[in-house]
C-alpha atoms as an extended CHARMM CRD file, in Angstrom:
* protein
*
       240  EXT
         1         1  UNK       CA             80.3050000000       72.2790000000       79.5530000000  PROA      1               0.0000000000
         2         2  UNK       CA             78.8260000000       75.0540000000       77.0360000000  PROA      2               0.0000000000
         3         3  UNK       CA             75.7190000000       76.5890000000       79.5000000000  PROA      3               0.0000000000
         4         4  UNK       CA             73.9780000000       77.6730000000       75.5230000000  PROA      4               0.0000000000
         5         5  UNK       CA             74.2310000000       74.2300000000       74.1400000000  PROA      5               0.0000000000
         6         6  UNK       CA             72.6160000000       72.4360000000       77.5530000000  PROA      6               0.0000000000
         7         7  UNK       CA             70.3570000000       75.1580000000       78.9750000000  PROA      7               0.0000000000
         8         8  UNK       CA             69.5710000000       78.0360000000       76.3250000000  PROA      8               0.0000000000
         9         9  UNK       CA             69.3040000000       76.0900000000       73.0000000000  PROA      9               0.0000000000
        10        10  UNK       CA             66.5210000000       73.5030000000       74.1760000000  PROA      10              0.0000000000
        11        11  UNK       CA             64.4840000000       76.6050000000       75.3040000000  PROA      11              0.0000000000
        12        12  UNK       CA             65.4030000000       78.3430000000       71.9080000000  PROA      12              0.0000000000
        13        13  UNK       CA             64.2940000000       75.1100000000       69.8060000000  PROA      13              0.0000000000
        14        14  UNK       CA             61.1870000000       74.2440000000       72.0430000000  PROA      14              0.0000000000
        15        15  UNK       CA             60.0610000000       78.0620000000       70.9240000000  PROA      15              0.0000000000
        16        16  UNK       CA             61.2360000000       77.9560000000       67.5010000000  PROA      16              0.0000000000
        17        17  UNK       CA             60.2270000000       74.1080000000       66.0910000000  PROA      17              0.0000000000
        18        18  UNK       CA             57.3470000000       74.1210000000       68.0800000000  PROA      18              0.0000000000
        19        19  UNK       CA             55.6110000000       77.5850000000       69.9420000000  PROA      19              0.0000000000
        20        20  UNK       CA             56.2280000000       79.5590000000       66.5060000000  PROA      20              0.0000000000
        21        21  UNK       CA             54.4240000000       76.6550000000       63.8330000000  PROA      21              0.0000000000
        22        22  UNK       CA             51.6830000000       76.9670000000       67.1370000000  PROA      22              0.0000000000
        23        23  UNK       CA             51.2910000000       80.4020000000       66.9950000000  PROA      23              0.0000000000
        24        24  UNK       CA             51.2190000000       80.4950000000       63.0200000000  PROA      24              0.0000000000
        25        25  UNK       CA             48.2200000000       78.1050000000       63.0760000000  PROA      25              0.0000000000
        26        26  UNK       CA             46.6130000000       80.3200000000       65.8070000000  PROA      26              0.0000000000
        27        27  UNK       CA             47.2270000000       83.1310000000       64.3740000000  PROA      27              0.0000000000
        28        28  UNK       CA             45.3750000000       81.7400000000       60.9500000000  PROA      28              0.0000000000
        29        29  UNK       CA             42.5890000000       80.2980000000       62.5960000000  PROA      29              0.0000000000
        30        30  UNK       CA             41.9360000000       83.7480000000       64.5460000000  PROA      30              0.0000000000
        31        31  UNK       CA             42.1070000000       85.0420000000       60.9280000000  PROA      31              0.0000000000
        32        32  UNK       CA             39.5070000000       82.9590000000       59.5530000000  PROA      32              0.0000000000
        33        33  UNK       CA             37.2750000000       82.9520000000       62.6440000000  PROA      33              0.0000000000
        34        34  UNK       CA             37.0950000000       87.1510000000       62.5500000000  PROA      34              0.0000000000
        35        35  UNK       CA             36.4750000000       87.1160000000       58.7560000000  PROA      35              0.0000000000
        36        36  UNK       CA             34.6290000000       83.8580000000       58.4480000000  PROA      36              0.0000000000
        37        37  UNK       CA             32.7780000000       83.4250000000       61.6830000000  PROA      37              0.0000000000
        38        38  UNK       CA             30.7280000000       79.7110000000       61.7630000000  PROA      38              0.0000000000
        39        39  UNK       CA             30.5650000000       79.3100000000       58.3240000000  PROA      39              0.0000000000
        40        40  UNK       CA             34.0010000000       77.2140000000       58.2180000000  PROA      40              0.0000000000
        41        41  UNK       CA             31.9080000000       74.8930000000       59.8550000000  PROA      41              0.0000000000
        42        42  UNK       CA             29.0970000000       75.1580000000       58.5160000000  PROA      42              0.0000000000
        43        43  UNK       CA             29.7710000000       72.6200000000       55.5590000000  PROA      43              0.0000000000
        44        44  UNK       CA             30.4760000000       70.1310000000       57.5720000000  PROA      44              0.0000000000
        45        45  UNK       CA             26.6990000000       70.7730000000       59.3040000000  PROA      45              0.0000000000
        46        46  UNK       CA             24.9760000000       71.7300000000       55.9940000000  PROA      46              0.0000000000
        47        47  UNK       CA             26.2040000000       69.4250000000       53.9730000000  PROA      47              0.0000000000
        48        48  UNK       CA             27.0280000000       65.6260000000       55.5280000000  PROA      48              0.0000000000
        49        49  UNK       CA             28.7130000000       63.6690000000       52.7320000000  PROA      49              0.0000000000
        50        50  UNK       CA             31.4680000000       66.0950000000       53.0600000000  PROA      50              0.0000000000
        51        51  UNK       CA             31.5880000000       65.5980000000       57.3280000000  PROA      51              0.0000000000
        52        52  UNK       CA             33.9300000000       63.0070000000       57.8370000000  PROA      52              0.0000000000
        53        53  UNK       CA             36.4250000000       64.2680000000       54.8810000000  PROA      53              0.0000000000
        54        54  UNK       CA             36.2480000000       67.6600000000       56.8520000000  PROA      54              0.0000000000
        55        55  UNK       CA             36.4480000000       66.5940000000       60.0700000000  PROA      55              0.0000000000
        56        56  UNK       CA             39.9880000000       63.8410000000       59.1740000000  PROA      56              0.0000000000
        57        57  UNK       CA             41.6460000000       67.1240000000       57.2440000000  PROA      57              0.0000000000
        58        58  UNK       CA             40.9970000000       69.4150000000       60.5080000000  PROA      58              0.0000000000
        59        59  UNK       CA             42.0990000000       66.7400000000       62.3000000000  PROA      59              0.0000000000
        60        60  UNK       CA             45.4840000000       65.9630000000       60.6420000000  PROA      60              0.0000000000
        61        61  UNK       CA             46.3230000000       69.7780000000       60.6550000000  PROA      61              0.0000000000
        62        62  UNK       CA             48.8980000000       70.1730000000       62.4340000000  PROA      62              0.0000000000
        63        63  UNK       CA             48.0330000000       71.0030000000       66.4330000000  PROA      63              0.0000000000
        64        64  UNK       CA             45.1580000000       71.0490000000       68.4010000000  PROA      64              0.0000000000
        65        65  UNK       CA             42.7500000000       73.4700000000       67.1740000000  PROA      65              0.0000000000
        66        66  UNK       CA             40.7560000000       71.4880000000       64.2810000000  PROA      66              0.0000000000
        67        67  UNK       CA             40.3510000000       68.5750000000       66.4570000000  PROA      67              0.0000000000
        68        68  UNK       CA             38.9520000000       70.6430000000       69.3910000000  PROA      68              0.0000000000
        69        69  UNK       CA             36.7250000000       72.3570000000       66.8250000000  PROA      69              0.0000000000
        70        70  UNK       CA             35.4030000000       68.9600000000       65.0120000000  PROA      70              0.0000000000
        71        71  UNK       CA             34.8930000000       67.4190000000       68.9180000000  PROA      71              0.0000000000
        72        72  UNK       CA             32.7390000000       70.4670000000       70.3770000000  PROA      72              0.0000000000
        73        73  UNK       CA             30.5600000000       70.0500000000       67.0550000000  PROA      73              0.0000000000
        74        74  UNK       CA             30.1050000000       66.3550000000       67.7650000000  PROA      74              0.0000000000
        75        75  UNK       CA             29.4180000000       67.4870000000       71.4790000000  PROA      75              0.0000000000
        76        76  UNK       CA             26.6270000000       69.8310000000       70.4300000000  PROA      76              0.0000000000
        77        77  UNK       CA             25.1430000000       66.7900000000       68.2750000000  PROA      77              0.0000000000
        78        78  UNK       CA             25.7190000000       69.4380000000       65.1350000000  PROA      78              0.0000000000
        79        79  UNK       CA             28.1380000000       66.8640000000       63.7620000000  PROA      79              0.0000000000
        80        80  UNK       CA             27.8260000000       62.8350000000       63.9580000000  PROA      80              0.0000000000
        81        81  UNK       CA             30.1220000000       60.4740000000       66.3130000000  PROA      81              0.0000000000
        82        82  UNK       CA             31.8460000000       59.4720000000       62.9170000000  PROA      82              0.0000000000
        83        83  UNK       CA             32.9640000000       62.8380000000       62.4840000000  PROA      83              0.0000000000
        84        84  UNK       CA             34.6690000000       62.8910000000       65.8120000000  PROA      84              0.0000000000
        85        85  UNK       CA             36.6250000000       60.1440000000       65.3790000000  PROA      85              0.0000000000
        86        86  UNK       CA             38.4630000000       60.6900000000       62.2610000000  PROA      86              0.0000000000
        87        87  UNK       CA             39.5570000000       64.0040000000       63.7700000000  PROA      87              0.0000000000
        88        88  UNK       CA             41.1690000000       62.1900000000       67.3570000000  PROA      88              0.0000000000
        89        89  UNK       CA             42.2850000000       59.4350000000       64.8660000000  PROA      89              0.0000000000
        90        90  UNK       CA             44.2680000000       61.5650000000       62.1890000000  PROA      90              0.0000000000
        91        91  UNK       CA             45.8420000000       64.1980000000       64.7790000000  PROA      91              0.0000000000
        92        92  UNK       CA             49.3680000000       64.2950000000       66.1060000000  PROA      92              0.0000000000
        93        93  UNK       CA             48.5590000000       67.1090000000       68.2050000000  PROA      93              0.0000000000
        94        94  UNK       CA             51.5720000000       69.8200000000       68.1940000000  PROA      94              0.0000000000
        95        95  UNK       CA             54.0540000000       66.8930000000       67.9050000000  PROA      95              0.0000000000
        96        96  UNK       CA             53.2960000000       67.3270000000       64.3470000000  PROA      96              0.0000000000
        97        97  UNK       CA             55.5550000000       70.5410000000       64.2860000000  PROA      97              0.0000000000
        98        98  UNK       CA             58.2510000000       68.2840000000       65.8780000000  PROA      98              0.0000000000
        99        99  UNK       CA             58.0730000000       66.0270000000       63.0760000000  PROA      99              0.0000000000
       100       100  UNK       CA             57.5710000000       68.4200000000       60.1320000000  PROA      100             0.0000000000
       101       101  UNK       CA             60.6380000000       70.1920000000       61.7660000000  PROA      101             0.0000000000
       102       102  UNK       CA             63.3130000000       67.5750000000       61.6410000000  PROA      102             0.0000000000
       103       103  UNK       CA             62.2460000000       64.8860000000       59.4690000000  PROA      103             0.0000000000
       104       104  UNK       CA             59.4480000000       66.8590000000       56.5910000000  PROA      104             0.0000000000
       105       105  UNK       CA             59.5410000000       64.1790000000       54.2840000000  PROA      105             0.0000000000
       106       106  UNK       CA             58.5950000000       61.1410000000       56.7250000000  PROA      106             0.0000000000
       107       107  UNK       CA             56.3920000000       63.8210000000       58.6020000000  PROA      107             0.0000000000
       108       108  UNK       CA             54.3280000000       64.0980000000       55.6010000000  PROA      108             0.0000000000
       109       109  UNK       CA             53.8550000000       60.6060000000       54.9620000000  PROA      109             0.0000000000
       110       110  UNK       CA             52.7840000000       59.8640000000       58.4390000000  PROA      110             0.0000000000
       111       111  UNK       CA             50.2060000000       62.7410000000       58.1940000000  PROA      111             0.0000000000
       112       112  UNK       CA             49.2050000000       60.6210000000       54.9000000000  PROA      112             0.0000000000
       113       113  UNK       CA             48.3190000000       57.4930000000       56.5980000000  PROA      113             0.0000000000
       114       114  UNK       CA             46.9390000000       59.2980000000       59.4590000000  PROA      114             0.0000000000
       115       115  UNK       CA             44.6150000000       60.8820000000       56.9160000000  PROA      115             0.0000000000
       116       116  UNK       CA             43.6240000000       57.7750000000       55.5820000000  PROA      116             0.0000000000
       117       117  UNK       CA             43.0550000000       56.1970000000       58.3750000000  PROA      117             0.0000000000
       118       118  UNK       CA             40.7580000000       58.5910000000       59.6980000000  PROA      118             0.0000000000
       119       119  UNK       CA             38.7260000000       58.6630000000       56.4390000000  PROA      119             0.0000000000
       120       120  UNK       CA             38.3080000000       54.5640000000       56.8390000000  PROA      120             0.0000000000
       121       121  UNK       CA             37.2330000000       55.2000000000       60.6520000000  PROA      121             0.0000000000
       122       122  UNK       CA             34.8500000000       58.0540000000       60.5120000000  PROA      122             0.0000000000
       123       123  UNK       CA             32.9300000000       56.0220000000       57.4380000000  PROA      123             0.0000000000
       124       124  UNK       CA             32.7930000000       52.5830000000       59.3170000000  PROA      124             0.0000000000
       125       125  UNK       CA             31.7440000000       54.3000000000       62.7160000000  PROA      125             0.0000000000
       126       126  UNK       CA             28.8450000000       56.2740000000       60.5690000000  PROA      126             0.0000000000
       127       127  UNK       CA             28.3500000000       53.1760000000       58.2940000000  PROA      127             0.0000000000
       128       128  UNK       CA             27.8360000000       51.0980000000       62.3030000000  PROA      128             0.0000000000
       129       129  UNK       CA             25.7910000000       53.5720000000       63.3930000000  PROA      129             0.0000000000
       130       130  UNK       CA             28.4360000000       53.7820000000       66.0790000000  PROA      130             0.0000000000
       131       131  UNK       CA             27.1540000000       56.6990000000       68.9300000000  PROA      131             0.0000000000
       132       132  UNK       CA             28.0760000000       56.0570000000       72.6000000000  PROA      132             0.0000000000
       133       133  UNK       CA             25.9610000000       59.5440000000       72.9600000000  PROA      133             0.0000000000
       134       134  UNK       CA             22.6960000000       57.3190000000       73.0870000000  PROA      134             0.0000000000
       135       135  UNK       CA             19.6100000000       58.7330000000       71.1360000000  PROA      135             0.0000000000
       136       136  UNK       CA             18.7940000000       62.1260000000       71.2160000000  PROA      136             0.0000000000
       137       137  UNK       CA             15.6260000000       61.5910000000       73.3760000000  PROA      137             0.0000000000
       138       138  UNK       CA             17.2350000000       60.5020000000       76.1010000000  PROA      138             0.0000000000
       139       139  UNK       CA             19.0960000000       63.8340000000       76.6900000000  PROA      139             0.0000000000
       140       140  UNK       CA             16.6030000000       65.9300000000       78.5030000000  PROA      140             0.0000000000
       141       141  UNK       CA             15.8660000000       68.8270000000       77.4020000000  PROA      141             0.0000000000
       142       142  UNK       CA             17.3550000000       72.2570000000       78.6990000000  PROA      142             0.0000000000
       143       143  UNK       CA             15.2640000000       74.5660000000       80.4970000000  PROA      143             0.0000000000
       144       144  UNK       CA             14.3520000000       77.9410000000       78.3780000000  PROA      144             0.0000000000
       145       145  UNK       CA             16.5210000000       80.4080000000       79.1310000000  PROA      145             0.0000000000
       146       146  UNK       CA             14.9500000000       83.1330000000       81.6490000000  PROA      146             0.0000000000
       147       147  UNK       CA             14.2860000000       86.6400000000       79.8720000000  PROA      147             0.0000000000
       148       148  UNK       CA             17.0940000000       89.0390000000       81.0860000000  PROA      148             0.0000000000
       149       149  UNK       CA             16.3630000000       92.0470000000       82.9130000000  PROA      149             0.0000000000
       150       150  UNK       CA             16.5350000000       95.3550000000       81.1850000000  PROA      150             0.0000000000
       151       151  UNK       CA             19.0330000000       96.3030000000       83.8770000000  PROA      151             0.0000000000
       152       152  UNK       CA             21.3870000000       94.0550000000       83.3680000000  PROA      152             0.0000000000
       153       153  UNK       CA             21.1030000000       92.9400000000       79.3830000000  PROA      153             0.0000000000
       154       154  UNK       CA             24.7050000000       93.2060000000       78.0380000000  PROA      154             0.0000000000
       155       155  UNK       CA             22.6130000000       93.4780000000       74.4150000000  PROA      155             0.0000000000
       156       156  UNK       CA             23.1260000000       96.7400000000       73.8060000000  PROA      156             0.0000000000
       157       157  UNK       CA             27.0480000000       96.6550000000       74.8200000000  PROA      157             0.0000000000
       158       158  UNK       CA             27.4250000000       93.4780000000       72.3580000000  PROA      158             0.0000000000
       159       159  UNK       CA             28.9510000000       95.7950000000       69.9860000000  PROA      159             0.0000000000
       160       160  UNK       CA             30.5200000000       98.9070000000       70.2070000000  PROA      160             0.0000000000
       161       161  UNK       CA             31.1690000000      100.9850000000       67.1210000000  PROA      161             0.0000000000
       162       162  UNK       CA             34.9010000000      101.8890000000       66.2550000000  PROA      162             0.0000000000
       163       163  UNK       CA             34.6080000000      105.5910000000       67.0250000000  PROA      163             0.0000000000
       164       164  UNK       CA             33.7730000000      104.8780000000       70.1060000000  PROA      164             0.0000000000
       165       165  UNK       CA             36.3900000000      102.4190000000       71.6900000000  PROA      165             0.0000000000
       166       166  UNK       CA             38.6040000000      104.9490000000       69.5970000000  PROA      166             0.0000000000
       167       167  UNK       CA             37.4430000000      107.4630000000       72.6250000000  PROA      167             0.0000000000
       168       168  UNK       CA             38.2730000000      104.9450000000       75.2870000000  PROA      168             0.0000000000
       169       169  UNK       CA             41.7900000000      105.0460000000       77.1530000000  PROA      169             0.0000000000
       170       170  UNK       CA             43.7590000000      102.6740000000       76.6990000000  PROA      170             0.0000000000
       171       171  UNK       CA             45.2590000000      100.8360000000       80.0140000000  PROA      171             0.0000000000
       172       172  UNK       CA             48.7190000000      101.1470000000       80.5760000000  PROA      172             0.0000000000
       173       173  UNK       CA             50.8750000000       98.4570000000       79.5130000000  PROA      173             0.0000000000
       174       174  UNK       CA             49.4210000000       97.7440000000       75.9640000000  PROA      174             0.0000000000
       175       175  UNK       CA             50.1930000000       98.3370000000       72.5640000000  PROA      175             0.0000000000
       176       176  UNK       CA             47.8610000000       99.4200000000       69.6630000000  PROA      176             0.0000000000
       177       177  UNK       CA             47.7420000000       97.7450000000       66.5370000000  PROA      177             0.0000000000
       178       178  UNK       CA             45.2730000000       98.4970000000       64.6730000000  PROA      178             0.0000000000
       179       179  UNK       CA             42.0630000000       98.1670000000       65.5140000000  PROA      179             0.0000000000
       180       180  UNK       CA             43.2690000000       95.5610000000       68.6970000000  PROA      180             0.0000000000
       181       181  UNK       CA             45.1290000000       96.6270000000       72.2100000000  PROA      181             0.0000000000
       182       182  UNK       CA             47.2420000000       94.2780000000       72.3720000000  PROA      182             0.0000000000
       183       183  UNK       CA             49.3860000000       93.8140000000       76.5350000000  PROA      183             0.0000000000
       184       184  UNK       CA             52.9810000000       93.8590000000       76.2130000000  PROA      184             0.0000000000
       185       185  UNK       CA             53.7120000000       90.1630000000       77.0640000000  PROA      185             0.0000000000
       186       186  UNK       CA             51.4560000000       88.7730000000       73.9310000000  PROA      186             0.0000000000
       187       187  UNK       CA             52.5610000000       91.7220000000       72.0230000000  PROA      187             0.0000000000
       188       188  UNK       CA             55.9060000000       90.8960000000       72.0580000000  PROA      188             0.0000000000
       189       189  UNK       CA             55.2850000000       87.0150000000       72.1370000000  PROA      189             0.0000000000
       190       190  UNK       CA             54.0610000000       88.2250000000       68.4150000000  PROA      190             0.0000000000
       191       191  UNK       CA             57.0050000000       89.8170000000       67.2290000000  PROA      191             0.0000000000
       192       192  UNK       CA             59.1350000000       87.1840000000       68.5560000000  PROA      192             0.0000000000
       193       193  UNK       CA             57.0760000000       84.5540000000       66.4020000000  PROA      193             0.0000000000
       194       194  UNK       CA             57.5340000000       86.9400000000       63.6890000000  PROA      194             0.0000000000
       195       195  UNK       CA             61.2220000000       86.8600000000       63.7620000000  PROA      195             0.0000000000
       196       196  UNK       CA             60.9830000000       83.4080000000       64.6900000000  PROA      196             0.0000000000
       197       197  UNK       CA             59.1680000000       82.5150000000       61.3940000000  PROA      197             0.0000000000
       198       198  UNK       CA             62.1510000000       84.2570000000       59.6720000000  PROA      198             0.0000000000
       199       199  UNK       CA             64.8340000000       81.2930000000       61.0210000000  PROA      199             0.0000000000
       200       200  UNK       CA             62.5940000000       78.2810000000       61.5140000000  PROA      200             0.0000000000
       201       201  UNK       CA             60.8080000000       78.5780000000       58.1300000000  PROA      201             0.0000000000
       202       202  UNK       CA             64.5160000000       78.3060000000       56.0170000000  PROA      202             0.0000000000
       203       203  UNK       CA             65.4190000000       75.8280000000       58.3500000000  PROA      203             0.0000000000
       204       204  UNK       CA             62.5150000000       73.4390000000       57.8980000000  PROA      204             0.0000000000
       205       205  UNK       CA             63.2590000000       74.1420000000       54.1030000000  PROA      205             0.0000000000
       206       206  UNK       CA             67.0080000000       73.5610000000       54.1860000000  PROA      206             0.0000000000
       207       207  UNK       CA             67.3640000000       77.0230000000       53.2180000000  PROA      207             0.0000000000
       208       208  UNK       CA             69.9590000000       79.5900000000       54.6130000000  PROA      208             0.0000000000
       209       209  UNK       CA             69.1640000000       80.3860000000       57.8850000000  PROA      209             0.0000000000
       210       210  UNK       CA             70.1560000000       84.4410000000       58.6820000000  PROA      210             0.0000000000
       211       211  UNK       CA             73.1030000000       84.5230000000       60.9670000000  PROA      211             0.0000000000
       212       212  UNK       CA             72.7780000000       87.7020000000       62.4360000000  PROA      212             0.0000000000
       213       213  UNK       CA             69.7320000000       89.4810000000       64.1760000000  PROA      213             0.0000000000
       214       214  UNK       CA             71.8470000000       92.2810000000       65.7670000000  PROA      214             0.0000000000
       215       215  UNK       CA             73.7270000000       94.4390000000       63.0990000000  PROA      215             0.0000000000
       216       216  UNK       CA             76.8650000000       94.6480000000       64.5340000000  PROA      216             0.0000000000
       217       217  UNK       CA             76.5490000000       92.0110000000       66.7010000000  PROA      217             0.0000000000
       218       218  UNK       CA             77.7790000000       88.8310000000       64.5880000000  PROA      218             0.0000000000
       219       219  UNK       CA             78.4570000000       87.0070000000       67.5530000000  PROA      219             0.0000000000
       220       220  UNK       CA             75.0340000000       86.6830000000       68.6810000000  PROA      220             0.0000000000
       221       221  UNK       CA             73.7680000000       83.4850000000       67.7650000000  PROA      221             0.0000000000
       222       222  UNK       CA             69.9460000000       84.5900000000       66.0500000000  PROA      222             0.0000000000
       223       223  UNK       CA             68.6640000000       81.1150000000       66.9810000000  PROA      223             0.0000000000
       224       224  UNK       CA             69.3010000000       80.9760000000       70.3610000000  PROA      224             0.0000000000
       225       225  UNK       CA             68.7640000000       84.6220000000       71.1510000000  PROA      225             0.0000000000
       226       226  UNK       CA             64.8790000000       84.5010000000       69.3430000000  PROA      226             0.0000000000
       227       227  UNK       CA             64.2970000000       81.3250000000       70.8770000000  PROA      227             0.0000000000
       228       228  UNK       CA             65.2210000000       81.9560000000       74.6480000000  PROA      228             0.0000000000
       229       229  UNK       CA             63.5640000000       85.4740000000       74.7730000000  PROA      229             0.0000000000
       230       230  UNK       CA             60.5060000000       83.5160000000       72.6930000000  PROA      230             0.0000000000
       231       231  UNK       CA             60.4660000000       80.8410000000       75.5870000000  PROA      231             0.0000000000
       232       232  UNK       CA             60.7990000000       83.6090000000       78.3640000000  PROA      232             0.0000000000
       233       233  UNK       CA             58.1510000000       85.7590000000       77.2440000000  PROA      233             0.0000000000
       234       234  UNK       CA             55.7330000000       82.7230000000       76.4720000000  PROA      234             0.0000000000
       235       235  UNK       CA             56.7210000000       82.0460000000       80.3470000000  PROA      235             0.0000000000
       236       236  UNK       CA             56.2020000000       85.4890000000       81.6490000000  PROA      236             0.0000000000
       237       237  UNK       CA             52.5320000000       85.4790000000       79.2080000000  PROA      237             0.0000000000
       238       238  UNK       CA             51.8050000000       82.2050000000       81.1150000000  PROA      238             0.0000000000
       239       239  UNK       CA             52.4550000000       83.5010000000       84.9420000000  PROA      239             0.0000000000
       240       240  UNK       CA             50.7460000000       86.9300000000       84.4180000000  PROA      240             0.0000000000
């Protein structure tokens, strides 16, 4: 029995068809959150006839993230009940990689209904006046916050300019890029979802998939070699 085809390939496709399409939508919504900050969300606070459409397309995205952001918002009564419901309705979680992997056409029309369906919820739970939160005046109200000693205020550390964390040593064991220090185990986590992108983004597409990652080397399989060192550093990230 092949050892690659029972032991290294699952750990090469659980990396490939599903960490790399996870770290791509991290990656993005790190993007948007430097460069954007809160005003993403914003609309769906600002302006509420847009809410539940917002909250059912972050919701059907595939992974995690937009549901977790749509929930907190509900949680912090900045967003209605029927806003967090569309988004746990219309999510797949990060089985939607799975799906979009092997099967893209039937993975889009799930994602379809589950859009749908999570539009019809999210208006007939607002349109119910459907909130298991009970009425805002029966949350008491927080105690005000206790003025922080000059001592100890982290205000004027909040930010510190460029030049100076320029100035700082770095620890041992990163990597600099750009204006980030990056450790070794998520730096190279990155590069191996870089390279990663390369294969799993042709193969998704039924496009020619690049059969060598070593020159030299033909005999290296690029799949499973990206994948299992993908899946062991995401391992060694996870146990440091």
């Amino acid at each position: 029995m092949d050892v690659s085809e029972v032991v290294i390939r699952p750990l090469a496709d659980a990396f490939l068809q599903v960490g790399v399409f996870v770290a791509l939508l991290a990656g993005v919504t790190a993007w948007a959150r430097v460069h954007y900050g809160e005003r993403l969300l914003d609309v769906m606070v600002d302006h509420p006839r847009w809410a539940v459409p917002c909250a059912a397309l972050l919701g059907v995205s595939p992974g995690c993230a937009g549901t977790i952001l749509v929930v907190v918002l509900a949680a912090q009564r900045r967003a209605s009940y029927g806003c967090a419901v569309p988004a746990l309705t219309a999510t797949m979680g990060d089985s939607s990689f799975v799906i979009l992997g092997a099967r893209p056409e039937m993975g889009l029309a799930i994602h379809a209904v589950l859009l749908v369906t999570g539009l019809l919820t999210g208006y007939a739970v607002d349109a119910l006046h459907v909130d298991p939160r009970g009425s805002r005046s029966s949350v008491p109200a927080a105690a005000p916050a206790p003025e922080p000693s000059p001592v100890r205020s982290t205000s004027a550390v909040a930010v510190v300019p460029w030049d100076e964390r320029r100035r700082r040593p770095v620890r041992v064991g990163t990597i600099v890029t750009g204006a980030v220090a990056l450790p070794v185990g998520p730096a190279v986590v990155c590069l191996l979802a870089v390279l990663g992108t390369a294969l799993v983004v042709p193969a998704t597409l039924s496009l020619p998939v690049p059969t060598s990652v070593v020159p030299g080397w033909p005999q290296l399989d690029p799949w499973l070699a990206v994948g299992a060192a993908g899946t062991v550093a995401c391992l060694y990230v996870f146990l440091r």
